[in-house]
C-alpha positions in Angstrom: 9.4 -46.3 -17.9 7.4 -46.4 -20.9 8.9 -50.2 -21.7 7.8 -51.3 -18.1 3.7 -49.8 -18.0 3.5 -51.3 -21.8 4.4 -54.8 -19.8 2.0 -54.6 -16.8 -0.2 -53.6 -18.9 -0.3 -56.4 -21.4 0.2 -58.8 -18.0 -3.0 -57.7 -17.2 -4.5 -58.1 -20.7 -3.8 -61.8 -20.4 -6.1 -62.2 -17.1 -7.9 -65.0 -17.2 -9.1 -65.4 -13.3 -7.4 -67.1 -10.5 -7.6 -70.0 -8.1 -3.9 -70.7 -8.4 -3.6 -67.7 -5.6 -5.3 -70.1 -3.2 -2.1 -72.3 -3.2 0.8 -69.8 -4.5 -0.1 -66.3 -3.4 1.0 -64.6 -6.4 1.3 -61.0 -6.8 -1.6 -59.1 -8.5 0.4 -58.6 -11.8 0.8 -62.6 -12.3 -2.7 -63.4 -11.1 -3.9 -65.3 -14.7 -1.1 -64.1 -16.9 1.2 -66.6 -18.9 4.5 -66.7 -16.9 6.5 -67.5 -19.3 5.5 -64.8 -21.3 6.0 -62.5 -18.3 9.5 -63.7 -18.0 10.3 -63.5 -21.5 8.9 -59.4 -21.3 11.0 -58.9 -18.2 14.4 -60.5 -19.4 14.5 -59.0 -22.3 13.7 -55.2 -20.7 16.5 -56.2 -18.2 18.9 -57.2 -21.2 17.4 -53.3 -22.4 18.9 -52.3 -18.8 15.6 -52.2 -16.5 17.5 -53.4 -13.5 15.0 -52.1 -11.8 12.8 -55.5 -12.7 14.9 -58.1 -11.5 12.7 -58.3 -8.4 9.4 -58.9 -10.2 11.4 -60.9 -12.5 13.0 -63.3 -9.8 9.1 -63.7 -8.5 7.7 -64.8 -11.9 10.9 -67.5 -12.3 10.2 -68.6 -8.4 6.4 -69.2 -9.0 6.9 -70.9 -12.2 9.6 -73.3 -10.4 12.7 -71.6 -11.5 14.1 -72.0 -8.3 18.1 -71.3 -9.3 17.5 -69.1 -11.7 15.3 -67.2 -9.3 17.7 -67.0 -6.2 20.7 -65.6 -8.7 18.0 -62.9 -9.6 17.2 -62.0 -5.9 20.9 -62.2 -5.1 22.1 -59.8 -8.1 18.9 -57.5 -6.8 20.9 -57.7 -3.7 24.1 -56.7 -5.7 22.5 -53.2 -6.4 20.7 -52.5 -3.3 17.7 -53.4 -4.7 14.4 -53.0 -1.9 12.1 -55.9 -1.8 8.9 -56.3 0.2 7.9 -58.7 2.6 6.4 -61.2 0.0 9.7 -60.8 -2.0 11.7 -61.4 1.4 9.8 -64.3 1.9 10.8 -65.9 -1.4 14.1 -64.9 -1.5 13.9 -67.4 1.3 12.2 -70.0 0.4 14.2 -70.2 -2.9 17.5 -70.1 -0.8 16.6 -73.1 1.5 15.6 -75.2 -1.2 18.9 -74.8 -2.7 20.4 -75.3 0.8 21.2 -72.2 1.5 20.5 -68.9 3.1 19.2 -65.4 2.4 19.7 -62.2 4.2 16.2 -62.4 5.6 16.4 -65.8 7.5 15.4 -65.4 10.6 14.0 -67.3 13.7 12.0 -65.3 16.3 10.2 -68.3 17.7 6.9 -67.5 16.4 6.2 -71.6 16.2 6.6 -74.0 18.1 8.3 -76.4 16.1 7.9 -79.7 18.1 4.6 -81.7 17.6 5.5 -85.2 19.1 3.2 -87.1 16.5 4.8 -89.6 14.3 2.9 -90.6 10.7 3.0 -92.4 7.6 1.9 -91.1 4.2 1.3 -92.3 1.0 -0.1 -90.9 -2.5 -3.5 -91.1 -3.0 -4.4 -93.7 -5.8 -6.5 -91.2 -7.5 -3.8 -89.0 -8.1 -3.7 -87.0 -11.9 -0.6 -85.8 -13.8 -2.7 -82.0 -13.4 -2.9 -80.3 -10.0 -5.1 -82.0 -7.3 -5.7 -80.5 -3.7 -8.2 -79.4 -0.9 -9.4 -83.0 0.1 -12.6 -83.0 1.9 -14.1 -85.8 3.3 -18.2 -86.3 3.9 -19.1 -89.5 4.8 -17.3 -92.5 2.8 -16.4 -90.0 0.1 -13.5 -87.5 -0.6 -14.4 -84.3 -2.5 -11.0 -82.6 -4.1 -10.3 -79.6 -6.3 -8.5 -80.7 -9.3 -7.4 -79.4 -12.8 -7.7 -82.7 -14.3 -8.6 -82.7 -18.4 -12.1 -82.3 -19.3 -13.8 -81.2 -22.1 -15.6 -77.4 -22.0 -17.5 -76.5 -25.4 -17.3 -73.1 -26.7 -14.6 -72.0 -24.3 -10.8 -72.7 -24.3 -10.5 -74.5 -21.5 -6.7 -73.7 -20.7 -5.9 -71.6 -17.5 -3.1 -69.4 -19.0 -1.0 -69.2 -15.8 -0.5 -73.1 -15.5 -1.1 -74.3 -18.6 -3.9 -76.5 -17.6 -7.7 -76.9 -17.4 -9.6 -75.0 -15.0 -10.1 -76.3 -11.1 -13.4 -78.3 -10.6 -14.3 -80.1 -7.6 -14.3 -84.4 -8.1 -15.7 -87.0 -6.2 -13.8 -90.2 -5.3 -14.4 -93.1 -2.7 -11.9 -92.8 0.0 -10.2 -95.7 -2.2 -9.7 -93.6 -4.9 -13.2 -94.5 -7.1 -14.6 -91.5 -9.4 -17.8 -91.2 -8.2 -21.3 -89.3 -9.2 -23.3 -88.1 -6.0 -27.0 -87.4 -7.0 -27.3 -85.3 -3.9 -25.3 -81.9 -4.9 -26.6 -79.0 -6.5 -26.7 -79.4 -9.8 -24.3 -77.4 -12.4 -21.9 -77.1 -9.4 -19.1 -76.5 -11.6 -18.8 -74.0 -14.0 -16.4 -73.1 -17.0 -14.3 -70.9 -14.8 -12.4 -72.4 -11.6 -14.8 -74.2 -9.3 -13.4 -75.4 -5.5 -12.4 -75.6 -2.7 -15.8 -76.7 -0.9 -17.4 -77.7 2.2 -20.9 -79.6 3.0 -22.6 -79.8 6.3 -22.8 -83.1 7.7 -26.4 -83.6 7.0 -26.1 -82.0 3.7 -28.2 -79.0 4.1 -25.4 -76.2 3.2 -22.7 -76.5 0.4 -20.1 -73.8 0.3 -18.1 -73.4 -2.6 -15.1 -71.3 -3.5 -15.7 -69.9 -7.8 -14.0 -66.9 -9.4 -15.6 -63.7 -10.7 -16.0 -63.9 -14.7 -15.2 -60.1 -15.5 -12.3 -58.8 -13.9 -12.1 -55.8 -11.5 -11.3 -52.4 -11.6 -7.6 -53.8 -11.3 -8.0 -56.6 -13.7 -8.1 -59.2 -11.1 -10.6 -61.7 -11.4 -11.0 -62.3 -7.4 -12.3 -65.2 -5.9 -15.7 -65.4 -4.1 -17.9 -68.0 -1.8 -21.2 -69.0 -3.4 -23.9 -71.3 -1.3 -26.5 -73.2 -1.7 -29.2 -74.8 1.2 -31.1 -77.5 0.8 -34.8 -78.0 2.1 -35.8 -81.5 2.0 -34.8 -83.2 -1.5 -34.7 -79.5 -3.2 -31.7 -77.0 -3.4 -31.8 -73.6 -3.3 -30.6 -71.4 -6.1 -27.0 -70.5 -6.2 -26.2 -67.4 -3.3 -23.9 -65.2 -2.5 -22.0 -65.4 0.7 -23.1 -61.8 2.0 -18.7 -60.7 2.7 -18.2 -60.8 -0.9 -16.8 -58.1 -3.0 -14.9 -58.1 -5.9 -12.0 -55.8 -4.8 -10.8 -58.6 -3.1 -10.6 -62.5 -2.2 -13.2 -64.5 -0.2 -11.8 -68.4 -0.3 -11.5 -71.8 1.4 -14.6 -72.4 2.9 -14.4 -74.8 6.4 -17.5 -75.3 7.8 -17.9 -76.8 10.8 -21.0 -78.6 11.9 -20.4 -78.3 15.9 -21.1 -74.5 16.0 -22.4 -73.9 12.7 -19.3 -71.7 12.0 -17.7 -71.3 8.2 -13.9 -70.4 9.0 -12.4 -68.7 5.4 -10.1 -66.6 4.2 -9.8 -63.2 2.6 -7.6 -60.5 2.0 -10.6 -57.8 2.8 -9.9 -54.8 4.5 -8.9 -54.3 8.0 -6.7 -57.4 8.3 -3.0 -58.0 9.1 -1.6 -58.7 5.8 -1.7 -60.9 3.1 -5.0 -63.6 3.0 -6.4 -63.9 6.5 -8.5 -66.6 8.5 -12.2 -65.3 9.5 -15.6 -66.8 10.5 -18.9 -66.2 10.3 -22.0 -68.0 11.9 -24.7 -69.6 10.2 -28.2 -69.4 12.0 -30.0 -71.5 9.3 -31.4 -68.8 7.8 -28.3 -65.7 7.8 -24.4 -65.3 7.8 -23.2 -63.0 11.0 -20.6 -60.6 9.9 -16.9 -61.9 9.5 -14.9 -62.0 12.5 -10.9 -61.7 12.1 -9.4 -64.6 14.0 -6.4 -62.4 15.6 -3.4 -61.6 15.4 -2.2 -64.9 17.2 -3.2 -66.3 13.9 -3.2 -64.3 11.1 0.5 -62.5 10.3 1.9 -60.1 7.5 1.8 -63.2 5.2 -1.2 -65.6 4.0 -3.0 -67.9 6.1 -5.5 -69.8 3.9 -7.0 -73.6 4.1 -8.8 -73.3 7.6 -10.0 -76.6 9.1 -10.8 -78.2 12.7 -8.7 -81.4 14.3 -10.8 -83.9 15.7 -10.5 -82.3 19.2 -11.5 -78.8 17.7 -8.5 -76.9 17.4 -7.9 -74.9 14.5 -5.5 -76.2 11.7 -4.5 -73.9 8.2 -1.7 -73.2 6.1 0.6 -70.3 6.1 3.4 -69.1 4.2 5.2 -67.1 6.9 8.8 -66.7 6.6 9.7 -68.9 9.4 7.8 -72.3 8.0 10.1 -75.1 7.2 9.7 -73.5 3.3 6.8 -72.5 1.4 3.3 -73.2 2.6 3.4 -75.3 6.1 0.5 -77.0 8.1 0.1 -75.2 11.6 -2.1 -76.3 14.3 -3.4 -73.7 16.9 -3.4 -75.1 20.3 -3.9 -73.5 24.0 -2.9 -70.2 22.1 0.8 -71.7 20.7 1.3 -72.1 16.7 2.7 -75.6 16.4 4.3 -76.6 13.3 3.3 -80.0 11.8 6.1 -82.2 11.9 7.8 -84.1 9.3 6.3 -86.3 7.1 3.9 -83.6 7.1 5.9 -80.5 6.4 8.8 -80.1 3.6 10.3 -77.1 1.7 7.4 -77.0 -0.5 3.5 -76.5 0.1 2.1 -78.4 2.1 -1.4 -77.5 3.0 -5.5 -78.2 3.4 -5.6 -81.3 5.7 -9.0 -83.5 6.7 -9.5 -85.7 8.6 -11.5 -89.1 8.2 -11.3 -89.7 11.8 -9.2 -89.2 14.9 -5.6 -90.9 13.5 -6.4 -90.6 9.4 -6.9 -88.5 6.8 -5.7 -86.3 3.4 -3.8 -83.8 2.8 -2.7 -81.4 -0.1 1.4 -81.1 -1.1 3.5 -80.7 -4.2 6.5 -81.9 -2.5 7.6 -83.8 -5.8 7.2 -80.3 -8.0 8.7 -76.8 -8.2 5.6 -75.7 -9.9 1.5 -76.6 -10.1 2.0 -79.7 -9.2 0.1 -80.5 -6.2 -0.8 -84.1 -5.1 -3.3 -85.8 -2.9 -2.0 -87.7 0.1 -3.4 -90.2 2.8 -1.9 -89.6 6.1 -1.9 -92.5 9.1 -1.0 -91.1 12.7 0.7 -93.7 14.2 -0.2 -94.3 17.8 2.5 -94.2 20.4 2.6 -96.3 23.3 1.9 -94.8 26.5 4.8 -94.6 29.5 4.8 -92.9 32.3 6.5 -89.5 32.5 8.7 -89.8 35.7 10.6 -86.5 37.5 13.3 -87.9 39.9 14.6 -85.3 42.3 17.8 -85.6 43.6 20.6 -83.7 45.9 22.8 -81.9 43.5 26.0 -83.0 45.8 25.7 -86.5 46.8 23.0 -87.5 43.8 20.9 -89.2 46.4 17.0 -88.7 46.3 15.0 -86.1 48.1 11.2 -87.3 49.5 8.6 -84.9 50.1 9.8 -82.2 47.5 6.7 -80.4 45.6 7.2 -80.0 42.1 4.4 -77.8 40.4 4.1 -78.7 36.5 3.0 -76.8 33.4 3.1 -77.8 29.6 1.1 -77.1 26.8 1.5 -80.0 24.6 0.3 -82.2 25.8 -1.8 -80.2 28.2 -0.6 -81.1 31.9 -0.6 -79.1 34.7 -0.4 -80.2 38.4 1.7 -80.2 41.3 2.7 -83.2 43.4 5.3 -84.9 46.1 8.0 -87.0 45.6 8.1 -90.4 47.3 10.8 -91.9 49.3 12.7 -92.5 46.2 12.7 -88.6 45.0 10.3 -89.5 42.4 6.4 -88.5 40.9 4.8 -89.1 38.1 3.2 -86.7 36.3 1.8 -87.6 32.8 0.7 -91.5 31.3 0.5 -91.1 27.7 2.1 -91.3 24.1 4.9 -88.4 22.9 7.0 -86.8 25.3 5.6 -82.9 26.7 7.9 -81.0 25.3 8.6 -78.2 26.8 7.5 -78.6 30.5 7.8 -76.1 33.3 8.5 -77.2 36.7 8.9 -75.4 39.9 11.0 -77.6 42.6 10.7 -76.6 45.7 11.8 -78.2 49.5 12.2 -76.6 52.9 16.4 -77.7 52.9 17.0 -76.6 49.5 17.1 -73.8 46.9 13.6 -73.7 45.2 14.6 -75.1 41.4 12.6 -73.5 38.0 13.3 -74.6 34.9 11.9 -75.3 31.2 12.9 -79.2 30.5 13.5 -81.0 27.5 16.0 -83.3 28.4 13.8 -86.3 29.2 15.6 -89.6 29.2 13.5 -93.5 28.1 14.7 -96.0 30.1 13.3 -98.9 31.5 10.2 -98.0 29.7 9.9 -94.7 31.2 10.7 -91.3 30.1 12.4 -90.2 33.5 13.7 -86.6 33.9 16.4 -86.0 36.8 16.0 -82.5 38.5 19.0 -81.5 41.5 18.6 -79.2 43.9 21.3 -77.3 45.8 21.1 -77.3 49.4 20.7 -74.4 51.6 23.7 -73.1 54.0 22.5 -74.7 57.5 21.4 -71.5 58.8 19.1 -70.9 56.0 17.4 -74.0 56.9 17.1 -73.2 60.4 15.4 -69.5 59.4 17.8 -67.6 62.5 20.7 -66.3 63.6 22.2 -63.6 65.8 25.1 -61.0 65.3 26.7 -59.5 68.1 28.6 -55.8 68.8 31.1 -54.4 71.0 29.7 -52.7 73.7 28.9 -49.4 73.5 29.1 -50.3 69.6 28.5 -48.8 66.9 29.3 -45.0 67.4 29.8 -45.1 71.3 28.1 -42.4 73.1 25.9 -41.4 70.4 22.0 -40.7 71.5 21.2 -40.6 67.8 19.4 -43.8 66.9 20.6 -44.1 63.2 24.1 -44.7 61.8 26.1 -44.3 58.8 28.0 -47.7 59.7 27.6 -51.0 57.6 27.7 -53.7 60.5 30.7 -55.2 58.7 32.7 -52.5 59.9 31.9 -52.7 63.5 32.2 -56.6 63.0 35.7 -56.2 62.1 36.5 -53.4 64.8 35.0 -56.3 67.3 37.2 -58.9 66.5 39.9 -56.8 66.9 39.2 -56.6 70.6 39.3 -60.0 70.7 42.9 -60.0 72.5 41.2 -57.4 75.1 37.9 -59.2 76.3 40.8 -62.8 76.4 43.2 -60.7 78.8 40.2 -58.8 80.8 37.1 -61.4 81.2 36.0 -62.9 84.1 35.5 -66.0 81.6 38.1 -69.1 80.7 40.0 -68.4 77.7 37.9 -71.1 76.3 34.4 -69.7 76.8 36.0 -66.1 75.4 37.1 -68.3 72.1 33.8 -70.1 71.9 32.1 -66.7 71.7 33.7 -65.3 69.5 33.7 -68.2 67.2 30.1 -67.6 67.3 30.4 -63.8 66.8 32.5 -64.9 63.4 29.7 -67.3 62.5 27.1 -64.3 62.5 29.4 -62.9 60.4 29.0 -65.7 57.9 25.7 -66.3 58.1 24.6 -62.8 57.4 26.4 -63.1 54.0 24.9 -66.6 53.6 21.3 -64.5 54.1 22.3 -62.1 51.3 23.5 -64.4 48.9 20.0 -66.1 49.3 17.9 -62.9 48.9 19.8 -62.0 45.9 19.0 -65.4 44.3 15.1 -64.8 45.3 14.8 -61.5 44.8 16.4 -61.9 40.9 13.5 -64.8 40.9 10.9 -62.1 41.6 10.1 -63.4 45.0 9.5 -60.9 47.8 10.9 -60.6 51.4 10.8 -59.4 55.1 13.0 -59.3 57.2 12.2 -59.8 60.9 15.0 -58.5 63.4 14.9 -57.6 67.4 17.6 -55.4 68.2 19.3 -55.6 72.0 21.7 -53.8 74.5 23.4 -54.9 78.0 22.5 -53.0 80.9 25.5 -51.2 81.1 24.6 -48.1 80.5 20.8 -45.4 80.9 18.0 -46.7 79.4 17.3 -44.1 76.7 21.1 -44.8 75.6 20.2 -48.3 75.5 17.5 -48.1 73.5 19.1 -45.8 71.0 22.3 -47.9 70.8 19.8 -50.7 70.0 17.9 -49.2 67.3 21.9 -48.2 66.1 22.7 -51.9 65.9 19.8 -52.6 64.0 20.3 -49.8 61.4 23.9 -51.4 60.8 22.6 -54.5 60.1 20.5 -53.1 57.6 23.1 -50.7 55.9 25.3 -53.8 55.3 22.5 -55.0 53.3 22.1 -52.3 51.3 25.8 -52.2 50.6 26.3 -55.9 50.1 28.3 -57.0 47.2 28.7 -53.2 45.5 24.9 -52.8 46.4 23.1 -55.5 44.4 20.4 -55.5 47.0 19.9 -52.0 46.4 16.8 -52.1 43.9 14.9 -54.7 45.3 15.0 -52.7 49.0 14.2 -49.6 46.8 11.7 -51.5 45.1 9.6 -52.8 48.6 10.9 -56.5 47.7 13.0 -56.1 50.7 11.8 -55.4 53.4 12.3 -54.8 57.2 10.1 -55.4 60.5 12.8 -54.4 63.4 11.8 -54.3 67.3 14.3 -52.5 69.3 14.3 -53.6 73.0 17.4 -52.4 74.2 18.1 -53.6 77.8 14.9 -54.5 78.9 15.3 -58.1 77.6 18.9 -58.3 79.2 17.9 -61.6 82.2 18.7 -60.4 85.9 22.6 -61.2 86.8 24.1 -59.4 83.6 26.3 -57.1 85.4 25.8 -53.6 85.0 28.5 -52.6 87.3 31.4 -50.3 85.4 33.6 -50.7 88.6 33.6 -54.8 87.3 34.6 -54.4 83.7 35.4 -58.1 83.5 32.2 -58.8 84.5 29.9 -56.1 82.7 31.9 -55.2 79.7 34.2 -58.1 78.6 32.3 -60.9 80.6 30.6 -63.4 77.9 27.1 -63.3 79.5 27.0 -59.3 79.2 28.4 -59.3 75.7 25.3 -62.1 74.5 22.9 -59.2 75.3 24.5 -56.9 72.9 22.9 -58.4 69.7 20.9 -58.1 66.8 18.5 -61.6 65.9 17.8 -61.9 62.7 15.1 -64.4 60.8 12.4 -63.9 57.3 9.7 -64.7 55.5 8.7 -64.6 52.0 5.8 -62.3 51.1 
């Protein structure tokens, strides 16, 4: 123990102050120090038997770009159950997958969106040094950038321990790559200590600049800091302190943008989610309002640093959350969805701090060719796409041919569309003219003769210089269509002579009680054998279509779509009133317990639930038309004649709440 507070201790000795944080996030005992010092110290305790390093050692190789010698670390950690945090999680993975491989903290939750349909070229900027370079911002025809290239500092050492290279200053180039010499910054913008990333207001009267304290803190961190200046006329203002800083912790990456007078930032002060965090405050010309968070749709457990606006305003920054492609990625943040920057822009290394020059152009910030402090310039060139119609043919999912007048709704977020239309004669509406495909679209498909279709597409086909998606839809059994249908009972049916108007029968077993009768009512009715074997192929085809009806609640019901149904429940004459009525309200009750029962009960919940439910009129034999017998001396007539037994029914039809 005494071997390991001897080497933080002399880690924190060699100090110097940190920038480098901005782009690699380093844990406070490698802020400023020498790494290969600090790896030196570490493997040779661990030779000594400190296993109990190889953690913080494996960090200090994987910042310094010892990338295989860093995963066998994390991986022999692993070996002896060694606990990492999130940082060191986040590492171990990024180290893994630039080797190819995986660690035991992979994992994809979605948290991006990882389709942006842009397509881009890129290439270095001309101005590029062998030192790092990085945080391109453009003013005008000019492109400021942070930069450790050599330059001469009198009476100080002018070697940052932790890279081995000068310290950052900002320098000005021509978008060509020309060093330039504005007359119109402050003056002694950059110091001897790191100097950078900045931002200027479009009309010059506010320069924010990120520096880096001089004396460290009480931790022996020398933290980072906004200073500004303001500009009245031709003459600047002294150098001042943005009012959030403090020296317990980071204050960086100013983005100011002119629109709403807003500087986004980012800082690891109190109260955020983790790691660096995106904020704003508001300038009113004369006064910063206190730093708002951005959110937790934003800002994660890890760092989100480089804040900047695309040309239509949404937010764009840098993160080094464990699900980017590797390392730091480029995110933009729109309609409340994190969208990952596609390739050319993202790799497994850092890529970060875009601007733009205009709505298809700008710079960027990667060290794509480096393990290390390496970073490089580039120009980026969106490419525009041409524009083709986004067709949605819908088609029968039987005979493939195309259904007119079907209503498809339509909802994606990139790009924005949302709408709802008809499809012509040929099945087919457009719903989106433009460049990229919307990835992912929602649709909602819906026709009176079909199942109502919903579905999350990304399946859209290019041909004939359209992007055409094809949709089916599965027809509805006939009756569904039609929205009715009857069931019929045996007289007297269910639970003859009963005055009780409920009943513990499921219509399914009086159906089947009924058809075995079928033999009696073929002997005994006044009617042709044929008229008795029509009705009863109608009393079967109830049958059906009352499990066709549940089979299409439970398919709308799962889809969170609510029901009634509407039933009228009947009697034949033959019998009092009050029994009739009761018999009736007996029939209906039947109906409804095969419902409940249907398919083991699978209905069950959504009845429980008020998704289901029922609107019943019982009318017993009031409805019965004069002529149905009602004479029990003339069975053949009153009991098995066909015209009697249609009065002894239940009608049946819905609508969706």
């Amino acid at each position: 123990m005494k071997r390991f507070i001897f080497i933080v201790c002399t880690i924190i000795s060699t100090i110097l102050g940190s920038h480098a944080i901005a782009q690699r996030h380093l844990p406070p005992d490698l802020i400023g120090a020498n790494l290969k010092e600090v790896q030196e110290k570490y493997r040779k305790e661990i030779n000594r038997g400190a296993d109990s390093l190889l953690v913080p050692y494996a960090d200090a190789l994987f910042y310094d770009g010892k990338i295989r010698e860093a995963l066998r670390m994390y991986q022999k950690a692993d070996s002896i159950g060694l606990k990492k945090t999130l940082d060191q999680q986040r590492n171990y993975s990024f180290a893994a997958r630039r080797l190819g491989t995986q660690s035991p903290y992979d994992t994809q939750t979605g948290y991006f969106t990882d389709y942006w349909d842009i397509q881009a070229e890129i290439k270095v900027f001309a101005a590029n040094s062998t030192n790092e370079d990085f945080a391109p911002v453009v003013w005008q025809d000019m492109l400021f950038i942070t930069s450790s290239r050599s330059e001469t500092r009198r009476g100080r050492n002018n070697t940052y321990a932790l890279t081995q290279m000068p310290f950052l200053n900002i320098h000005v180039f021509t978008l060509d790559g020309q060093l330039v010499s504005p007359d119109f910054l402050p003056k002694r913008l950059n110091t001897p200590m790191h100097d950078g990333p900045l931002s200027i207001a479009a009309d010059t009267s506010l320069v924010v600049i990120t520096r880096n304290y001089e004396k460290p803190n009480q931790d022996g961190v020398h933290t980072l800091y906004l200073s500004y200046y303001t500009r009245d006329g031709l003459q600047w203002s002294e150098e001042k302190s943005f009012p959030a800083n403090d020296q317990a912790y980071f204050v960086q990456h100013p983005y100011f943008d002119n629109a709403t007078n807003t500087l986004y930032f980012s800082s690891d002060m109190p109260g955020g989610f983790g790691g660096l965090d995106l904020y704003k405050s508001v300038w009113n010309g004369q006064q910063w309002s206190s730093p708002t968070n951005l959110g937790g749709e934003i800002n994660s457990p890890y760092d989100e640093i480089f804040p900047s606006l695309s040309p239509g305003g949404d937010l764009i920054y840098a993160t080094n959350h464990i699900e980017t492609t590797g390392g730091l990625d480029l995110v933009i943040f729109k309609q409340g969805q994190r969208y990952l920057f596609p390739k050319p822009f993202n790799t497994i290394r850092d890529d970060f701090a875009i601007t733009f020059v205009d709505e298809h152009s700008g710079y960027f910030s990667t060290n794509r060719n480096y393990e290390a402090f390496g970073d490089d310039i580039y120009h980026f060139h969106i490419i525009p796409q041409p524009e083709y119609p986004f067709i949605v043919r819908v088609l029968d999912k039987e005979s493939k041919k195309p259904i007119p007048e079907a209503s498809v709704t339509y909802e994606a977020l990139l790009p924005a569309l949302q709408g709802i239309q008809q499809t012509s004669s040929a099945g087919e509406t457009t719903i989106h003219h433009g460049a990229g495909v919307p990835f992912p679209v929602q649709f909602k498909v819906t026709h009176k003769d079909y199942y109502p279709l919903e579905i999350t597409a990304d399946n859209f086909q290019f041909e004939e210089k359209q992007w055409v998606l094809e949709l089916e839809l599965e027809t509805l059994p006939q009756i569904i269509r039609e929205g009715y249908f009857v069931v019929y009972f045996d007289n007297d049916h269910p639970d003859p002579q009963s005055m009780n108007p409920t009943t513990g029968l499921s219509y399914e077993k009086t159906f089947e009680q009924y058809m075995k009768r079928k033999n009696d009512y073929l002997q005994n009715s006044e009617n042709t054998t044929e008229q008795v074997q029509q009705f009863f192929d109608v009393v079967q085809q109830g049958m059906e279509q009352l499990n066709q009806l549940a089979a299409f609640l439970q398919q709308e019901l799962e889809q969170g779509r609510h029901y009634t149904i509407n039933s009228t429940s009947h009697a034949s004459p033959l019998a009092t009133s009050e029994y009739n009525m009761s018999l009736s309200k007996r029939r209906f009750v039947s109906v409804e317990n095969f419902l409940k029962s249907w398919q083991g009960g699978v209905l069950r919940p959504y009845i429980e639930q008020g998704m289901l439910t029922y609107e019943n009129t019982a009318f017993g034999s009031t409805q019965a038309p004069q002529g149905v017998s009602a004479d029990r001396q003339n069975q053949s007539r009153s009991v098995y004649g066909v015209a009697a037994a249609k009065e002894r029914r239940v009608t049946i039809s819905w609508r969706k709440r």
